[in-house]
N, C-alpha and C positions, 0 to 999 in steps of 0.2 A: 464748398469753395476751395480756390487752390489759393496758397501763400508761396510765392518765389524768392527760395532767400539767396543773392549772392556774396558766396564767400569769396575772399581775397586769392586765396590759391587753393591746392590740392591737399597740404598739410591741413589746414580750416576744414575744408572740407569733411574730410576724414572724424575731427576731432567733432564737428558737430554733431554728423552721422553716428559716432559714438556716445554723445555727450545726451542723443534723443531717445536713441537705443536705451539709455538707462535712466534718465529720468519722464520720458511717456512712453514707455513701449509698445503701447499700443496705437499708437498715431501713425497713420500711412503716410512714409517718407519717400520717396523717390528721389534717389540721387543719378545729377547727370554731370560727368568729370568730362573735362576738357579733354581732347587729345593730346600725346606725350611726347609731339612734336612740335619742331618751331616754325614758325610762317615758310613757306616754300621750301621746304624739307627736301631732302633724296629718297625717305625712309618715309613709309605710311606709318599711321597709328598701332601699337599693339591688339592685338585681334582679343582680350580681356578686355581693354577700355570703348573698341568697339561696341564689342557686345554690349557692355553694362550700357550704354549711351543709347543703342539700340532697342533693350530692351525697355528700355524707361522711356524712348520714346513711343515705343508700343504700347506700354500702359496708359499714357497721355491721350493715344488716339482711340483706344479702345473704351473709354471711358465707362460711361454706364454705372460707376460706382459712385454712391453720392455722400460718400462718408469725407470731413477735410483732408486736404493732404499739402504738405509740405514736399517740396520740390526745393533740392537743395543742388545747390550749381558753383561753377565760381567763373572772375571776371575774364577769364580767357574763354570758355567755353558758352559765352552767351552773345561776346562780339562776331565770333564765328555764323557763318549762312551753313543750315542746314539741306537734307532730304527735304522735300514738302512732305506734307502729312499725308497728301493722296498716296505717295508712291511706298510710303509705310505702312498705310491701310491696305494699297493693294496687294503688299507681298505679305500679308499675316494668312495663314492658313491653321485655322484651325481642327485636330486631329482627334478621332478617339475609335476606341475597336467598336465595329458594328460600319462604321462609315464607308459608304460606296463610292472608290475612288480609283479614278483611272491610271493606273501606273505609269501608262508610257508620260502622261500628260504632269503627272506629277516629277518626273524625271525633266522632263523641259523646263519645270520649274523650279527646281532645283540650281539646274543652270544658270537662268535669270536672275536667282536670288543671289549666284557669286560663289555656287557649293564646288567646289573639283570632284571629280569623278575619279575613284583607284580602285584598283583590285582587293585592298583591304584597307576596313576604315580604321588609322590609327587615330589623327587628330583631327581640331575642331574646323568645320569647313569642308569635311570631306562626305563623299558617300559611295557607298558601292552597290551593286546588283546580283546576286544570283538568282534564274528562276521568280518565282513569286516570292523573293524575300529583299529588303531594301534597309542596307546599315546607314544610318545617318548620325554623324558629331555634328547637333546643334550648337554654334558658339555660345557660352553662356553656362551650359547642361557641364556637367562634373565627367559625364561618363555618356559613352553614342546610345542610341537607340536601333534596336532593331525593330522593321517592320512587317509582319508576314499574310501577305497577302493570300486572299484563295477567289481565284477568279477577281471579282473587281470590289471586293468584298476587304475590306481593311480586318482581321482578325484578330490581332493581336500588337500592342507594344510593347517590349518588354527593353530595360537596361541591362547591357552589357559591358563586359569588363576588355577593354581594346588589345591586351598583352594577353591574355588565354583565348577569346574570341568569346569566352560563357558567358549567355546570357546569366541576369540575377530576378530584382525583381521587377512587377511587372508597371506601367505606367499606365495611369492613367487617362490621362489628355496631354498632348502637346500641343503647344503652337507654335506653326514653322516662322522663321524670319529671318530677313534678309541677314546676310553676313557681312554686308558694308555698306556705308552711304552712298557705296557710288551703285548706279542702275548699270547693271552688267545684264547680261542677253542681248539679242541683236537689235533692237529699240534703242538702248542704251548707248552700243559701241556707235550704231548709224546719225544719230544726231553728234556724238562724242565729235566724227571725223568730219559732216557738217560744221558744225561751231571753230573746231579747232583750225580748219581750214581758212574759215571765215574769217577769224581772229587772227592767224600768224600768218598767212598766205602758204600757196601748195609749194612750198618747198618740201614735201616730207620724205623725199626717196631717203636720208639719209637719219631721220627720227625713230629712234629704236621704242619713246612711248606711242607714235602716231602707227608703228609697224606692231607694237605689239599689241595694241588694243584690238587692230583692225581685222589681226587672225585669233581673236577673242582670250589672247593670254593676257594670266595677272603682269601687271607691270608695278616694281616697288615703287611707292609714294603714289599712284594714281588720286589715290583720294585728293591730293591738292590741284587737282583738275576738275573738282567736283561739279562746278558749276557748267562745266560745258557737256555733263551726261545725265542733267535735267532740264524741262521747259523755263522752268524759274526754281531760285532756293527760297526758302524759308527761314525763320530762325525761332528761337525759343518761344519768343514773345508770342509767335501763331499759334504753337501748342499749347499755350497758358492762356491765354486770352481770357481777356478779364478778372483776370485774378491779379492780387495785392503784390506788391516788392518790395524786400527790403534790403539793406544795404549793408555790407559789413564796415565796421571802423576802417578806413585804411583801403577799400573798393576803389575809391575815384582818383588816390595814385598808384594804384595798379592800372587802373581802365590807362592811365594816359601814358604810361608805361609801355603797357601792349599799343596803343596806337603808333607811339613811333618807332616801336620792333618791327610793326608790319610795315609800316614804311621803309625803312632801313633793311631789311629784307627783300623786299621788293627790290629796290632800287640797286641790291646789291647785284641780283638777277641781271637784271636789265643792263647795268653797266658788263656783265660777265658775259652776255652775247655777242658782246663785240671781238671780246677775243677769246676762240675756240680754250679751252684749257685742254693741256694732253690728254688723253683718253676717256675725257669725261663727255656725254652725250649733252649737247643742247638745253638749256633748259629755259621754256619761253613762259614767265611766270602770267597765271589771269591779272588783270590787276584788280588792286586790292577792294575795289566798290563790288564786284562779282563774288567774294568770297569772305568778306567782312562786313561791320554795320562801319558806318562811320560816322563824324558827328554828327550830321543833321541829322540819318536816319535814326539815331541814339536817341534823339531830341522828342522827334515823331513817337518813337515806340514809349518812350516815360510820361509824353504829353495824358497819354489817356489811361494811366493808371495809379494808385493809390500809394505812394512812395514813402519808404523809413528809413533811416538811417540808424545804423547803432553808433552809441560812441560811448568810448571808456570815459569820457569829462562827466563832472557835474558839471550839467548847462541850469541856466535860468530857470524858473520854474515858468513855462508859459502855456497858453492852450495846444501847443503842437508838439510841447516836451511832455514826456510822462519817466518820470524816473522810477527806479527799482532800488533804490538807494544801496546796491549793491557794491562793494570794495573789495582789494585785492585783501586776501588772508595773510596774517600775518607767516613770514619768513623766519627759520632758525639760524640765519647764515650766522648769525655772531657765534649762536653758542657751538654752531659746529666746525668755526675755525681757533675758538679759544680754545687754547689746551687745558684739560681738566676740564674742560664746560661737558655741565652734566645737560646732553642733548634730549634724550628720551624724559628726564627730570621734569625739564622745560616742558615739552611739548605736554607729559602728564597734567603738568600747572596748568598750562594753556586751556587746555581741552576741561579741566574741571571750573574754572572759572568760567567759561563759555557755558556751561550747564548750570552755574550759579546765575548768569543773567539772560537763564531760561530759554537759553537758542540750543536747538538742534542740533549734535555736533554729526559728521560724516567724515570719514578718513578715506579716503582713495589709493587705491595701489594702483599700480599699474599692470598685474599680474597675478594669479592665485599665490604661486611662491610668495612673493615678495609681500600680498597680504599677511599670510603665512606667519613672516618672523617679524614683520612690525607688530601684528595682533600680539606676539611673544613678548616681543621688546617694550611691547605697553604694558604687559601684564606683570613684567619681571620690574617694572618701575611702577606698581602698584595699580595702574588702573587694570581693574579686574575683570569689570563688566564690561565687556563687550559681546554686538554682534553681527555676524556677517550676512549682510543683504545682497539680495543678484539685482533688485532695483530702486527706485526710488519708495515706490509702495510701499514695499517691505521695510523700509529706512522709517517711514511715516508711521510703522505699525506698532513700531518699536516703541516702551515708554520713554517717555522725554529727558533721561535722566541717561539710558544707556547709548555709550556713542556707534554707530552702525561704520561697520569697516568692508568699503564694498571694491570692486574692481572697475576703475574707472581711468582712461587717458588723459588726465588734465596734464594741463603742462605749468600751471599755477592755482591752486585752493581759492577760494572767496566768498564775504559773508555778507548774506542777506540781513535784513532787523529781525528776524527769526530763527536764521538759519547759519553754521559756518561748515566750509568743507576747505579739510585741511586735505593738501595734495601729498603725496608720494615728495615730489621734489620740493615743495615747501623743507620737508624735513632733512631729507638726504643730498638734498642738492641735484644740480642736476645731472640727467642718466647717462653714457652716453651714448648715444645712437647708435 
């Protein structure tokens, strides 16, 4: 089964993705980030948050795995219309040497997929050709791939290094995928100038996006034209279907937050057509039902599935609360603004008392350094025993007496009836950014 959790923003997100990383590591997470623009943008999304959003939606269509997984998102990125899953299933290609595959045909589709074509592959999106060898930067991949054909025979993949051209080592399986949401190739561009036509009327001699798609060049921001270079969009809930959701504290005034951004957005567009600004091209925005969910459609997609909320409160005890009877850790601010307060003292008391009423203690850094000289600064104020764990497991392995000091991003400690974890900033305060 899948659980879909949405977090509040990009910081949560992050903190989660770390927070599962270290206490289930073994748990298949997929995380999908919003794009790191605002509604009707000039500027498309950065070609890394592509990717990762890409990639994760490939995993979702590719399925077949039947282990749980946690799909972690936040509330900007789930009101957003996607790719459909067809048009994601159809541009995944899977690669491996042995495989007989037709070059010129796999160059065509490169194209579709949104790859550029240069004379040397430096960055991600690119590819080049010599002969039966084909350099390709998967967005996503660290480093390009070379491919070397022999007749129609896929022979070899191997990683290369893009500033010496040396191949390294070799790779095993690839799988090719699209480089954007938007369907680029001539299928794409052809409905694109359909739709777009349809929608603002043919005024376009003078439309430098309606002129540049039309001679198949990237044009910046296209993606926020997404909708008019698919039959229909999608959104998260397609790729999830049927799976559980839950809700961060603090979601549902984000959700209403973002709804009247994109209005207010929108409508700034709209009011900005009427008079040309100096040198800036046209910008005819879709509206915002074509490229966002909005409330009903919100209504419809929660209507049919299994919804949680988290919240910091103790609520009621009732059949649909379940508490964790979890609380914030306690804070050193006092003793680390009184002069003469002995901080590291404190926190030694702290933590020995939490072992007297038999809870598990955990110290979080937020860095190996800074483990480092807290592990010291405990030792040199007498707590001795200590040990360093890389996760939860190894924290649990530990007997119940010694505190585990491990590397973890919290931005605030907190104690279970079993458990406490003192943070990095509980102690020092906080870092700064």
């Amino acid at each position: 089964g899948i659980i879909l959790h949405v977090a509040r923003d990009d910081r949560r997100l992050d903190a989660l993705e770390t927070a599962l990383g270290f206490f289930a590591p073994n748990q298949r997470i997929i995380s999908f980030p919003a794009w790191d623009t605002v509604p009707y943008d000039r500027v498309g999304p950065h070609a890394d948050i592509t990717a990762k959003r890409i990639t994760a939606l490939a995993k979702l269509v590719m399925g077949g795995r039947k282990e749980p997984t946690i799909v972690l998102t936040t509330v900007n990125a789930i009101v957003q219309k996607l790719a459909p899953r067809a048009f994601i299933r159809q541009s995944l290609r899977p690669m491996a040497a042995g495989q007989r595959i037709d070059l010129n045909r796999l160059i065509q589709r490169l194209g579709a997929a949104g790859f550029t074509r240069t004379g040397q592959v430096m960055e991600a999106g690119e590819f080049a050709v010599r002969g039966g060898i084909l350099d390709l930067f998967p967005p996503g991949r660290l480093s390009p791939v070379r491919l070397d054909f022999f007749g129609d025979t896929l022979e070899s993949i191997k990683s290369f290094d893009a500033d010496t051209q040396r191949t390294s080592k070799v790779v095993q399986k690839l799988v090719l995928m699209p480089i954007s949401e938007v369907a680029y190739g001539a299928d794409g561009e052809k409905l694109f100038r359909a739709r777009y036509v349809a929608q603002f009327g043919g005024n376009t001699g003078e439309d430098p996006l309606y002129q540049a798609v039309s001679a198949g060049q990237r044009y910046p921001g296209v993606e926020h034209w997404l909708p008019l270079f698919h039959d229909k969009l999608e959104t998260l809930f397609d790729y999830v279907a049927g799976s559980d959701i839950s809700f961060d504290q603090g979601a549902d005034e984000q959700m209403r937050r973002r709804f009247e951004q994109i209005t207010e957005h929108y409508q700034a567009r709209i009011d900005g057509l009427e008079q040309s600004k100096f040198g800036a091209a046209p910008y005819k925005p879709v509206p915002p039902g074509q490229m966002f969910l909005d409330g009903d459609d919100w209504k419809d997609a929660l209507g049919v599935m299994h919804v949680r909320r988290f919240s910091g409160f103790e609520l009621p005890e009732a059949a649909n609360v379940r508490s964790y009877r979890g609380r914030a850790a306690r804070t050193f601010a006092s003793e680390r603004t009184t002069d003469g307060g002995d901080l590291f003292g404190s926190v030694v008391a702290h933590v020995q008392a939490l072992i007297e009423q038999k809870k598990r203690v955990m110290i979080a850094a937020w860095t190996p350094g800074a483990r480092e000289r807290i592990g010291t600064l405990l030792a040199d104020h007498g707590l001795k025993a200590t040990a360093k764990v890389d996760t939860y497991a190894d924290a649990l392995g530990l007997p119940g007496h010694i505190p585990a000091l491990c590397i973890l991003g919290l931005e605030h400690g907190f104690e279970t009836p079993d458990m406490a974890v003192i943070g990095e900033q509980d102690i020092l305060g906080d870092r700064l950014v």
